[in-house]
C-alpha positions, 0 to 999 in steps of 0.5 A: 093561875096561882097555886099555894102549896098545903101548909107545912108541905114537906117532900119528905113527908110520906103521908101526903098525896105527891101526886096530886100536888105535883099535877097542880103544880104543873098546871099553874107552870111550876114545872121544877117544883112539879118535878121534885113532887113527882119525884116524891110520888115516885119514893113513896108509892113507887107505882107504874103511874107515878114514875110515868107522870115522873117521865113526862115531866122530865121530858117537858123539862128537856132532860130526856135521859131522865124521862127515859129512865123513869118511864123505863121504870114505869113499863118494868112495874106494869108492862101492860101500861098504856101511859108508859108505853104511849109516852115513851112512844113520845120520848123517842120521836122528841129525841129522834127530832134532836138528832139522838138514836134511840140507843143513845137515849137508852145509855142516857137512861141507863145513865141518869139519877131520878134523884129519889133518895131521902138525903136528896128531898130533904136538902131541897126541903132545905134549900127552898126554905121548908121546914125539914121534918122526919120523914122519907122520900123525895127528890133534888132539883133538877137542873135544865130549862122548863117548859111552860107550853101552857095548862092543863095535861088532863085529869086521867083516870088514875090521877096521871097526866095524858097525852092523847096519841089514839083517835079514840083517847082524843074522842073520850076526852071530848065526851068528859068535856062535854059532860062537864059543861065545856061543850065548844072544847069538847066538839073540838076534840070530837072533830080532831078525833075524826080527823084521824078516823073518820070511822070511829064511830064503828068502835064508840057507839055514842059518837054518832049522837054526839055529832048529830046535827053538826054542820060538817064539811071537807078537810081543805088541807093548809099551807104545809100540807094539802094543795100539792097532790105529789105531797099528799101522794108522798104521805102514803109511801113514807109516813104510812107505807109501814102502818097497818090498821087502825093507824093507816085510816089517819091516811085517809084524811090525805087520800081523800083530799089528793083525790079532791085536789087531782080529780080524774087525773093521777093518781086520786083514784088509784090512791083512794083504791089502795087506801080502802085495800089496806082497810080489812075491817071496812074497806075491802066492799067499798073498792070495787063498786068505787071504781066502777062510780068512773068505769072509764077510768079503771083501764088507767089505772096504774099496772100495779093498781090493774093486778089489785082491781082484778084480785078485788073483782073476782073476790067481789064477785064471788060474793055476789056483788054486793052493793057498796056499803052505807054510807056509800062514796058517791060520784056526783059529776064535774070530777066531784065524789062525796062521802059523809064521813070524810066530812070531818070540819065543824063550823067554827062557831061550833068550836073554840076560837082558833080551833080548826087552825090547832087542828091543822097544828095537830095533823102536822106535829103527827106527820113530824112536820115541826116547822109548820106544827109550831107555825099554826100554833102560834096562830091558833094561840094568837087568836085563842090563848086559852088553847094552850091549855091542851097543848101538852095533851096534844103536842106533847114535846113540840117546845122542845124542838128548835125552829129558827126564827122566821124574818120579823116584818114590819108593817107600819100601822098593824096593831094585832100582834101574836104573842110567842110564847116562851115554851117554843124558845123563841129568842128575845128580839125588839120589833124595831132596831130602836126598840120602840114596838111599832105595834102597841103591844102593851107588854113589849120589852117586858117579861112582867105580864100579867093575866093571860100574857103571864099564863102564856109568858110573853117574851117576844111580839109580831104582827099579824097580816 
């Protein structure tokens, strides 16, 4: 996607919307000029927005010292921003991922130059052959690598680019997409979001006739994550032991699938009733009438489990014994429960191509499953490059993050291959020591693609099985 700057487009100019240009910029994969833009965004209007969007470009291009300067910068002009805050959330789990402390990210902040400075935007004016004019503001180049992880981050209100970190940011977005005639992407989001809350439509009023009609089935989980009970189990402990509510009903995609996977043998039941003891705002009536679905089961649970069911039980029967509310958990025999809101799938007709397996990229880049994040991306942009459109809303900083490169196989005759793209730093490799790609991929040996291999900058090709 091409973008040509406004005539005469000067950084020094104070009187031109930065910000807008710097956003058009990014989404045509201009990442270092978007850069300087921001920066002149920041000089010039000097608001909480502008230094957050300022942050997120410096960490999409590796320099997290910067990034944690500008969103520092970003939460000392308005404390109460969510875009800051969030984002800053990012920045420390993408520097955690490199091995960096978060007090060592705050020297490297405390440290960095943003490059603001008026002497500093005219020189790039200069260097990149603008003419240099009166004016104020801007920025230097910045030097590091860019990251190209493809398109769009969204238009937010208040002209910043999102990342989408809450359930009901994610669902919001749906809502825009739809209304604007993207419907496949929207129901997409609209899926993801239930995913990580299955409730959600208890906040979003209009949720539940957004999705009514859909065919929706279970979570069946993915190779990473989802078939192993005592990893499953494990999440609960670990990666939300800590969390409180809203968060914690994330878990709940993973409990109820350890329940599907164990049945009536450890620990799926105690586990489900746990997990509805941690939801105060919905789960507390569901527990006891679930465990009394399989009475036979409630003396095995585990002693921990056997004090929590007797404080629930008398707190139940106290207030009358209410049935279970609606929709209810249901034991349908053969060791099967059905619950309609942990039906959060939907066909994939209903959905982008390949979207279902960006989900599964999504659950894992939230658990700080890298590897397995980066591995289910790649699929779903081999199947649907357009997908990387909504990569940085989603997985923000996943390119970042080194992975080494899986062993190359070699299948004679394979002609579908999956192209890599060179935002996850995969390094240059030929398919075959001859250099002669076995695969017919059409762009092989050469980083002058065009179409959709230049917006998604093909550098590298495997087949797919």
């Amino acid at each position: 996607m091409g973008y040509d700057l406004p005539h005469g487009y000067r950084l020094t100019d104070p009187h031109i919307d930065h910000d807008t240009i710097a956003r058009e910029l990014s989404e045509a994969n201009r990442l270092k000029e978007s850069v300087e833009s921001f920066r002149a965004a920041c000089r010039f209007t000097k608001s909480s927005n502008a230094y957050a969007n300022l942050g997120v470009a410096l960490m999409r291009s590796d320099l997290l010292g910067g990034a944690h300067r500008a969103l520092s910068e970003a939460i000392a002009i308005d404390p109460s921003s969510s875009h800051a805050h969030s984002n800053m959330e990012v920045l420390h789990s993408v520097a955690k991922q490199r091995g960096v402390s978060k007090q060592k990210l705050a020297k490297w902040g405390k440290d960095a130059n943003l490059k603001l400075s008026t002497e500093e935007a005219h020189q790039h004016d200069v260097l990149t052959g603008r003419v240099s004019g009166r004016g104020s503001g801007g920025n230097s180049g910045t030097g590091g690598s860019a990251d190209k992880a493809g398109g769009s981050e969204g238009e937010a209100k208040g002209g910043y680019h999102r990342i989408l970190t809450t359930p009901g940011s994610i669902a919001q977005r749906g809502r825009e997409l739809i209304k604007r005639g993207e419907k496949r992407m929207g129901r997409g989001f609209l899926s993801l979001a239930l995913h990580l809350n299955p409730w959600l439509s208890v906040e979003l009023a209009w949720l539940p006739d957004a999705v009514a009609g859909e065919h929706m089935t279970y979570w069946k989980g993915n190779i990473f994550v989802g078939n192993d009970k005592t990893e499953l189990e494990n999440l609960a402990s670990e990666h939300f032991g800590k969390v409180e509510e809203p968060a914690v009903y994330e878990l709940a995609l993973y409990t109820w699938r350890n329940l599907e996977v164990t049945m009536h043998s450890c620990c799926g039941i105690d586990n489900v009733a746990v997990f509805l003891s941690r939801c105060k705002k919905f789960g507390h009536p569901y527990l006891i009438p679930f465990l009394h679905l399989t009475p036979d089961y409630v003396g095995q649970l585990k002693p921990e489990n056997q004090n929590m069911y007797k404080s629930f039980k008398e707190w139940w029967e106290s207030t009358g014994r209410r049935p279970m509310p609606s929709p209810p958990i249901q034991y349908v025999g053969n060791n099967r429960w059905e619950w309609s809101p942990m039906k959060v799938v939907m066909h994939p007709s209903r959905v982008p191509v390949g979207w279902n397996e960006f989900i599964q990229a999504v659950l894992l880049y939230r658990l700080n499953f890298y590897d397995g994040a980066r591995t289910c991306l790649l699929h779903a942009l081999g199947v649907n490059g357009d997908l990387a459109a909504v990569v940085d809303e989603l997985l923000p900083g996943l390119s970042t993050l080194p992975v080494p490169r899986p062993p190359l196989p070699r299948l004679a005759g394979q002609k579908k291959i999956y192209h890599l793209l060179q935002s996850l730093r995969w390094p240059w490799k030929h398919c075959s020591g001859d250099g002669v790609c076995p695969f017919a991929c059409p762009h092989h040996g050469s980083d002058d693609a065009s179409g959709l291999e230049r917006e998604l900058h093909i550098t590298s090709c495997i087949p797919v099985a």
